[in-house]
N, C-alpha and C positions, 0 to 999 in steps of 0.2 A: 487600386491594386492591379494595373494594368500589367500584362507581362512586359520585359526587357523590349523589343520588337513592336510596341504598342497596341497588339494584341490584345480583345477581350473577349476573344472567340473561347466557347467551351473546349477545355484540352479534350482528346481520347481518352479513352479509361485505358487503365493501367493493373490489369491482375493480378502482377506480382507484386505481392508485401514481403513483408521480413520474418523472419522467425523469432518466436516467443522465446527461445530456450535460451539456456545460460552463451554469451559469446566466446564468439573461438578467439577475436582480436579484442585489443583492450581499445575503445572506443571512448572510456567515462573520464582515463587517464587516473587509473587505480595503480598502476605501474612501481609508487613510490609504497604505496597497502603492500601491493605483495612481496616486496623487496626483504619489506621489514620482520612480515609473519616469516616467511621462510628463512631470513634469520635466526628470529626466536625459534623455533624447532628445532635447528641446524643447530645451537650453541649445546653442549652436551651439560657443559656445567648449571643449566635452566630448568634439565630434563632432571625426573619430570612434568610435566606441564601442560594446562590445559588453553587456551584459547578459545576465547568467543568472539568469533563476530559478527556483528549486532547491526540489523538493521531492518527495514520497514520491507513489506513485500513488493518484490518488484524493485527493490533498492540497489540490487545489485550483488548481492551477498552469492550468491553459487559463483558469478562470473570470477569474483575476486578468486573466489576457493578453486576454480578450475586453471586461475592462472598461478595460486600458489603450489597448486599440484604438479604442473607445467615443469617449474622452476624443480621440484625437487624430484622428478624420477631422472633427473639427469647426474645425480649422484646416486654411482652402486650400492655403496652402504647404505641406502637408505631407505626402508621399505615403508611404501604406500598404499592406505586401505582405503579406499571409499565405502561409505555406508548407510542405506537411506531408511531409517526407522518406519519411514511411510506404506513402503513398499512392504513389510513384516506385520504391518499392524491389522488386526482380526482373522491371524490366524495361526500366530508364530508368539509365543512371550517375548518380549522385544529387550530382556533382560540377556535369555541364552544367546535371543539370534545377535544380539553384539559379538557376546564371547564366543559362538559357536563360527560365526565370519571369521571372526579373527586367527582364531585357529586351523580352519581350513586354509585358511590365505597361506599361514606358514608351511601347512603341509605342502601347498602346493609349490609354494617356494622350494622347500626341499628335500622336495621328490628324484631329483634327478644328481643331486647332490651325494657324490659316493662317500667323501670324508664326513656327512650326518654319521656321529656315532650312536650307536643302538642305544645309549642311556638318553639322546637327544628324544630316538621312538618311543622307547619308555615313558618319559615326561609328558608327549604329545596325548598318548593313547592313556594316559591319566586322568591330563585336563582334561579331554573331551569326555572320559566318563564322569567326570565331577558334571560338566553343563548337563550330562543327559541327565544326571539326578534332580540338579537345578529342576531343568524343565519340567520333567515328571512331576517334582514337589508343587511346580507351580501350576500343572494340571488337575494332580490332586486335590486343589482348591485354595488355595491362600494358606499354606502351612509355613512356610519360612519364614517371611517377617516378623509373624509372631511367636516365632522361636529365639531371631536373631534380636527384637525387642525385648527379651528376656520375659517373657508372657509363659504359662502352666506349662511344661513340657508336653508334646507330644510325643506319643509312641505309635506303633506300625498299628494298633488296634485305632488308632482316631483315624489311619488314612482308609482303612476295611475295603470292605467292596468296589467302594465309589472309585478309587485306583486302576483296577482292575478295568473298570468296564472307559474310564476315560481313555485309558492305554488301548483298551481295544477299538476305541471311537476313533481316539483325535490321535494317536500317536502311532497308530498298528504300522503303518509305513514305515517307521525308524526306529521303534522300539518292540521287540516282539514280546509275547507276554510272560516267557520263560527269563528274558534279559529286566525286566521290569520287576518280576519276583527279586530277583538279586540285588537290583537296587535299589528296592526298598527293606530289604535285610539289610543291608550296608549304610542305610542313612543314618547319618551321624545323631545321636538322640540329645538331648538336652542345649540351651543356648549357651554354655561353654564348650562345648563340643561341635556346635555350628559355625561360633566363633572362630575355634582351630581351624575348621575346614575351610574359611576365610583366608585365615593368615596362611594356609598351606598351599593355595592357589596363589597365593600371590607369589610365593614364593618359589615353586614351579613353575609358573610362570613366566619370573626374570630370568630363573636358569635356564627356558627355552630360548627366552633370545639370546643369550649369551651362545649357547650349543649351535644358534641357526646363524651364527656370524651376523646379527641385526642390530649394528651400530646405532640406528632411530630407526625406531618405528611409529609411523606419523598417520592417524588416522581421521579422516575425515566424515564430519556426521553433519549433511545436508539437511534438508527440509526437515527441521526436527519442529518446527512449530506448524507442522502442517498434521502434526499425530494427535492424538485425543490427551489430556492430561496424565491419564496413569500410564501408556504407551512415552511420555514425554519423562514421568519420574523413574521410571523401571530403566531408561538407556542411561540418564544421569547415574542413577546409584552403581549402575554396572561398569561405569567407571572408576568412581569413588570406592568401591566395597569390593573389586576383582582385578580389576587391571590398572590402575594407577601405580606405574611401580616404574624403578629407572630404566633408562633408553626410550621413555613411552612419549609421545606427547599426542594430546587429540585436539582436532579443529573444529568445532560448534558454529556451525550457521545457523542462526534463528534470530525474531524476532523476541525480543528481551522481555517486552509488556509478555506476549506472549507465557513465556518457559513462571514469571514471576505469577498470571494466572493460574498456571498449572499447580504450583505450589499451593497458593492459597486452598486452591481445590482439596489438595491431597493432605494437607495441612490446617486446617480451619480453627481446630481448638487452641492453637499454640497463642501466648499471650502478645501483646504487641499490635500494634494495627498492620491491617490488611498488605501495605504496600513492604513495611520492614521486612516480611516474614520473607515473599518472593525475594527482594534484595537483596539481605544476608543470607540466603539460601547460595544465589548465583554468584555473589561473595566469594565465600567459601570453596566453593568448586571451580572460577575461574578465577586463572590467577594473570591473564593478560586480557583484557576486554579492545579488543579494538570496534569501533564504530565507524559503518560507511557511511561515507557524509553526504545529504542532500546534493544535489546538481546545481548550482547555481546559475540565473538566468544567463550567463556567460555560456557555462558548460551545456544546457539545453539547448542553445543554439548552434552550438560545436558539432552535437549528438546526434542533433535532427540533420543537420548540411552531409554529416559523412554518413547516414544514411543514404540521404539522397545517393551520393557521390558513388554509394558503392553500385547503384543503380544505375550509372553514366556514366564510370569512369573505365577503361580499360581495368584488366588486373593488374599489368605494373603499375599505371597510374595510382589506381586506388590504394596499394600497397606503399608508393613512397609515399599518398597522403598520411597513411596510418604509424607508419616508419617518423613522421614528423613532430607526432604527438610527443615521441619518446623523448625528443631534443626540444620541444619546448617547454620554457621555463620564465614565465611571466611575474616579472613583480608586483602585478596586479591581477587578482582574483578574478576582478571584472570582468577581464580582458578576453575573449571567446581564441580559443586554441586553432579553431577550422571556419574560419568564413572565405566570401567571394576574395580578397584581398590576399590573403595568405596562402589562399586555393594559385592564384595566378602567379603567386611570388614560386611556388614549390614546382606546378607543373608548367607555368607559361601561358603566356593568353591566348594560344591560337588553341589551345586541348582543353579549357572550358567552354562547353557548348552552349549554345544558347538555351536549351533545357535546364542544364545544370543551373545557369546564370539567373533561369528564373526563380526555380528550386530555391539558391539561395534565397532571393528576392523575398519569396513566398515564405521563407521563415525568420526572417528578418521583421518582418510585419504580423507573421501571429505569434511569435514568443511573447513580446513584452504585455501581450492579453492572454497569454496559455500560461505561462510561467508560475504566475500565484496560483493556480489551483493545483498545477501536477505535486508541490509537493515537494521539489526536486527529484521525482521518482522516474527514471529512465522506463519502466516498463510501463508507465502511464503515458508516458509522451509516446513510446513505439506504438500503441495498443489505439492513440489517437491516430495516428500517419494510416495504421491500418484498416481502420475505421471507414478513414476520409478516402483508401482509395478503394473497399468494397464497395461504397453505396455509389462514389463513380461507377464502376463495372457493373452494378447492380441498375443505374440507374438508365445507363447504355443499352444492356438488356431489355430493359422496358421500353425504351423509345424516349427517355425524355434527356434531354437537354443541360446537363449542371454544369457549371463554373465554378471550379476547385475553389474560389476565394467565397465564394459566397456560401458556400457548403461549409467550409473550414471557420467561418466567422461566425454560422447557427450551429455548428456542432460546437463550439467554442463556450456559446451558453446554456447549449444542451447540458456539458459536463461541470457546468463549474456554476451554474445557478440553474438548476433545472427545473425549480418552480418555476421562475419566469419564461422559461422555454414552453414551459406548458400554457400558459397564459399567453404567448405568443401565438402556440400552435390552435387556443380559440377563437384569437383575434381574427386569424389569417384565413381561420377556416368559415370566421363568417361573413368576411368581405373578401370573397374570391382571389385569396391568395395574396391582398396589398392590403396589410392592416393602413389605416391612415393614423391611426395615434403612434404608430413607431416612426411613420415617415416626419411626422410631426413632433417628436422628439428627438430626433435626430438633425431639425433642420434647430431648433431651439438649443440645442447643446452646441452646435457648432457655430452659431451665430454670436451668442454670450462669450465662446472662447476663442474665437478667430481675432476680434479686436485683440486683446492685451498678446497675442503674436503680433500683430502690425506693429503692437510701440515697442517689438526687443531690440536691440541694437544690431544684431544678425541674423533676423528675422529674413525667412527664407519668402519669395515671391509667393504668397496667398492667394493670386488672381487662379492658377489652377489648382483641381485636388488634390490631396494628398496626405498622407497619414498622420500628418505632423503632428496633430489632437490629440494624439492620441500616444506619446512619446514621453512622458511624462512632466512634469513642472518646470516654466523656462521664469526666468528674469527678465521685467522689462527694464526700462531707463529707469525710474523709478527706486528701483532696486529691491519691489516687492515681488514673492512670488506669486505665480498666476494661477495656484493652487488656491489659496486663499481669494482670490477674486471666485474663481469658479465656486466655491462655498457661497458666495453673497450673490451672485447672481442666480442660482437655482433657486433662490426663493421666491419660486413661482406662486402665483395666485391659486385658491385650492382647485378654480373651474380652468385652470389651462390647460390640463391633459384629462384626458379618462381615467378616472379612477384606477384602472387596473396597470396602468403605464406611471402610475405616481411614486409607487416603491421604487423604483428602478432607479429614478435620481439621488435617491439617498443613499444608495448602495455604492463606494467611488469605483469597484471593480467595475459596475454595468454599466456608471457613467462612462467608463473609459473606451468601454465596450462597445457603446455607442456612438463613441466619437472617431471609431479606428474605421479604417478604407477595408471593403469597399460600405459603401452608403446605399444599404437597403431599402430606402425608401422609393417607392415607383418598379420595384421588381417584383414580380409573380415569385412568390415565397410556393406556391400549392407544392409543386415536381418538390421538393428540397423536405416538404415535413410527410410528403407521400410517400420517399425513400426513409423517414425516419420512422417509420410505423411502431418499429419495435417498442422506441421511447417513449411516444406519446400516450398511448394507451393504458390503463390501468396499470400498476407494476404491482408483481406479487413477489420480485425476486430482489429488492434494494437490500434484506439482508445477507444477501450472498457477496453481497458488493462491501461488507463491513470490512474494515481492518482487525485483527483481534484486539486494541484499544477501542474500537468503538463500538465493539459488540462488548463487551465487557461493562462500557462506561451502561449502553442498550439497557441490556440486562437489570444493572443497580435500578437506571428511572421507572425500570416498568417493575417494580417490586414491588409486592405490597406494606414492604417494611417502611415506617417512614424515616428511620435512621439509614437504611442501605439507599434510597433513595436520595437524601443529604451525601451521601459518600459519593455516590454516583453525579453529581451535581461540581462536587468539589475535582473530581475525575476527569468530569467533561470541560472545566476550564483549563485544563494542559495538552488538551486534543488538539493535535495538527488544521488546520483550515478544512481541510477535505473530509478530515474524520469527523470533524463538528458538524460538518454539511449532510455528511452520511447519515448520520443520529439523527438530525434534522429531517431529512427526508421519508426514515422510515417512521417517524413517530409524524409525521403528516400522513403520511399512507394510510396507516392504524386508524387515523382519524378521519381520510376520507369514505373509508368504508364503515365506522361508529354512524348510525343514524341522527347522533345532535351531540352537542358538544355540550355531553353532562360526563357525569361521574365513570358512565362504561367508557368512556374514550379518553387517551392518555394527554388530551390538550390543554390539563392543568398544568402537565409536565414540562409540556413546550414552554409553554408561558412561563415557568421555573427557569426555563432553562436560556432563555433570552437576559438573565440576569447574571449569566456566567457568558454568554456569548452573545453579545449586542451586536455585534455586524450581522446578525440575523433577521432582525427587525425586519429589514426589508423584504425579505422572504417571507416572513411570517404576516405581515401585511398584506401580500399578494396573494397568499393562500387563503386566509378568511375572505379575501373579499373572493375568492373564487369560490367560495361554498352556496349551497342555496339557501334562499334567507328561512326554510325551514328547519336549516340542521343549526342556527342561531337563536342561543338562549337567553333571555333578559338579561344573565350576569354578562354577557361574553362583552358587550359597549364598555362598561367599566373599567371591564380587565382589558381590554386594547388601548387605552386611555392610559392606565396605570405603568403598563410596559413600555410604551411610547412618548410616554411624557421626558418633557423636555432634551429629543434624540431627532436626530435628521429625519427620522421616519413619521416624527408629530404631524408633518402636515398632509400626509401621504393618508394616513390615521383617521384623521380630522374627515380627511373626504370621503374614505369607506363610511366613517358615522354618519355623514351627511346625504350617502344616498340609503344606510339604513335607516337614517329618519321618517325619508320617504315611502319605506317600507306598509304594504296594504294590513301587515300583521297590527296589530293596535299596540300591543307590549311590545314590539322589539323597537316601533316608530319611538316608542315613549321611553322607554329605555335610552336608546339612541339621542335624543333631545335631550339629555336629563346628563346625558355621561359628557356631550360636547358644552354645556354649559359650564360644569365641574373640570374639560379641559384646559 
């Protein structure tokens, strides 16, 4: 991974990253997304109408919504609300503050507007005393749903004192207590008479925007799965049950699993299994679902170069790159929108600099190893680039020495197999910074797959290094892939590696991983996991790293129901690679801090759960044998036997049993002898 200029000198560090927040330019080439939504809102005969769109965090969902916002304040008629449920949550009902936003919006709309006829004021100073009542009710304590549920009536003797003194707590700022007497004299009493007060809002409502000239009204509700559930059902219903009415349409950004857990939550009795119930709930309420799509290893690499780019390139330069996106139209998916190639067709070759050149270079070579685990998620690839150039600047600081490629290739398996990074980071820490069993599998993996590159017909010169290993499956003469050879040749003998370096072959992501430039072996690894400190050490924070599918799926395995547990199993086999990985890691966590692997630690679970997610094996291989042979129980040989049988990980398996044989304990030896026999 030599730079352009044959450079392997450490770069400088580089302080400035990129910003996390939603983008001002379209970068992902979402352009044809927002074309469309802005459409649908735009058509009056549609209105009205709700939109969701749906995607993973970090997927890109605000960007699309900030550029469908873009596109429509450029039409007069057409008024625009942003709205973030987040920002209201623990301290505001998240029911009024929709309606109470929204009504102020118009006020402020038209305020300066002298043709507002006075029945327009009227209407205005209506509906806002309806939300104030709203609100009030919902201080009072939970009194309206089960009014509008048709539940015993309440009367102003159920709301009593408690009224009073929450008005003077939580609301004395905007309701004083002589205006709170009045509207609680004026609450509509019984669930036919809540109902009216429903249909009468709505209906005042639509006359407001008629009176306020608001041809659409088009609102937008951001980070809505970032609220708690009942914060999540209260803005949903306060669309459905107040403001759903013509000229309306509203824009939902959220994670879908998400808004469907919220449900269940608020929901639980309803008949139907668990996942229907979320479903036909967001069914019902959205009537156009668009879904932003995963990043394709093409568009990852498009993603990462015009970051660079925006980092090297002038501002007109970097502005016709981004101007280019708009006119490319590829009949192939594959096909990456922004590389070195297309960089010099748009701006010319004397205005990509040799930085740039490298840049490119440099992501050329770790996409096709970064690419399966982001996910397709742009803020996972930004959040790596960022990553990789604070521990540069961090590691400059200190005095030590790193090489972006070599830092980028262990944070590579830091993020996407990080047991084995931790298994790495003991290797290196007990032979001063050069494990020999990685250099040693490294020179084994590329020795087995360098030949069947010699017999390809376009086999590129192999006398020097280079990534080639590491690019995925060629054809020799032959006309087999070399995919399949590499499968027959790993079947190494159980004593050719160290035990703890044995999973890593059967996993094809770390085999790949292992085979990509540059070749770690005979480098001082110490400077590189001294700047990873945060990772290596204990983690008490992996649940914070969940996606809300895999805290969800979390939750069912560590239940003590053994039916919700089952659900939870059937859950986890529809989880994205990352999210499985996530569930993975924090149920090893749990378990490294359990004193042995009996019933208080959830590694029955794991081992459950390797039978809905078998690419984990190898993980889960690497981890027991990283335990001390005292938190190992006479069942646990069995059950690694059981899991492992007849799977790539068997012989990996085979040799942790074999150095528990050797074990000074007398039952885990005997155990271990008894379970590789039955292997």
């Amino acid at each position: 991974m030599s730079s352009p200029n044959g450079s392997d000198e450490p770069r400088e560090p580089e302080t400035v990253m990129w910003s996390d927040n939603e983008a001002t330019i379209d970068l992902l080439r979402f352009d044809y997304l927002a074309d469309e939504v802005a459409a649908v809102v735009s058509t009056a005969q549609l209105l009205p109408v709700t939109v969701g769109i749906y995607g993973n965090w970090g997927g890109g969902k605000s960007t699309l919504i900030r550029m469908v916002l873009d596109r429509l304040t450029k039409q007069p008629a057409v008024m625009t609300l942003q709205f973030n449920g987040w920002l209201f949550e623990g301290y505001e009902d998240a029911k009024t503050a929709l309606m109470g936003s929204i009504l102020d919006a118009i006020e402020d709309r038209v305020r300066d507007d002298k043709s507002f006829p006075e029945r327009g004021g009227e209407l205005l100073q209506r509906l806002k005393q309806r939300v104030n009542w709203l609100q009030l009710a919902s201080l009072a304590g939970r009194y309206v749903a089960p009014i509008v549920a048709g539940l015993p009536q309440l009367t102003l003797a159920n709301l009593g004192a408690d009224t009073v003194k929450l008005v003077q707590s939580a609301a004395a700022e905007k309701v004083s207590l002589e205006d709170a007497q009045k509207l609680i004299a004026s609450a509509p009493e019984g669930p036919e008479n809540v109902r009216r007060n429903i249909r009468d809002f709505r209906r005042d409502f639509a006359k407001l925007l008629t009176e306020s000239k608001i041809e659409t009204l088009v609102v937008f509700i951001d980070d809505l799965d970032r609220c708690l559930p009942d914060t999540i059902i209260e803005t949903l219903e306060a669309i459905k049950l107040f403001l759903f009415v013509s000229k309306t349409a509203f824009v939902i950004g959220a994670d879908e699993r998400l808004v469907q857990y919220a449900v269940r939550q608020r929901f639980p009795e309803l008949p139907g299994t668990e996942t229907e119930v979320g479903r036909d709930y967001l069914e019902k309420l959205i009537q156009v679902p668009i879904r932003v799509p995963p990043l394709t290893k093409a568009d990852i690499e498009s993603y990462l170069n015009l970051l660079f780019a925006e980092r090297r390139l002038e501002t007109d330069d970097y502005s016709k790159a981004c101007a280019s996106l708009a006119d490319f139209r590829a009949d192939n998916v594959a096909e990456s929108a922004f590389d070195l190639t297309r960089a010099q067709a748009i701006l010319g070759e004397q205005n990509i600099t040799t930085q740039l050149q490298d840049d490119f270079d440099f992501t050329a070579q770790i996409v096709p190893v970064l690419a399966p685990g982001l996910d397709g998620n742009p803020r996972r690839a930004k959040r790596f680039l960022n990553t990789l150039l604070l521990r540069l600047s961090l590691g400059a600081r200190r005095g030590l020495r790193l090489e972006r490629r070599i830092l980028a290739k262990l944070m590579l398996l830091e993020y996407i197999r990080e047991e084995f990074f931790r298994t790495l980071a003991s290797l290196q820490a007990e032979e001063s910074g050069q494990p020999g069993a990685l250099a040693m599998a490294e020179r084994m993996l590329r020795a087995r797959t360098e030949p069947a590159i010699a017999e390809s017909d376009d086999s590129p010169d192999t006398s020097q290094p280079g990534p080639v290993a590491a690019r995925g499956s060629r054809t020799s003469r032959r006309g087999a892939s070399t995919q399949d050879a590499d499968d027959k040749v790993l079947a190494l003998p159980e004593d050719a590696l160290p035990t703890e370096i044995q999973p890593w072959l059967a996993d094809p992501w770390t085999r790949a991983w292992l085979a990509s430039e540059p070749s770690l072996g005979g480098t001082d690894l110490g400077p590189y996991f001294f700047i990873a400190h945060d990772r290596i050490g204990a983690r008490t924070d992996t649940g914070l790293r969940l996606s809300p599918a895999a805290t969800d799926v979390l939750t069912r395995l560590l239940s003590p129901g053994g039916a919700t547990r089952e659900l939870g199993l059937r859950h986890a086999a529809s989880l994205s690679v990352p999210d499985a990985v996530a569930v993975f890691q924090n149920l090893a966590q749990r378990i490294r801090q359990a004193e042995a692997l009996d019933a208080r630690s959830p590694h029955t679970v794991l081992l459950k759960l390797m039978g809905v997610r078998p690419e984990l094996l190898p993980q889960l291989v690497s981890l027991y044998g990283s335990f001390p042979e005292s938190k190992i129980t006479v069942a646990t040989p069995p059950q690694i036997v059981s899991v492992t049988r007849d799977t790539s990980s068997a012989a990996a398996a085979r040799s942790l049993l074999d150095r528990w044989k050797r074990s000074r304990r007398t039952a885990l030896a005997r155990a271990a002898e008894a379970a590789l026999q039955r292997a």
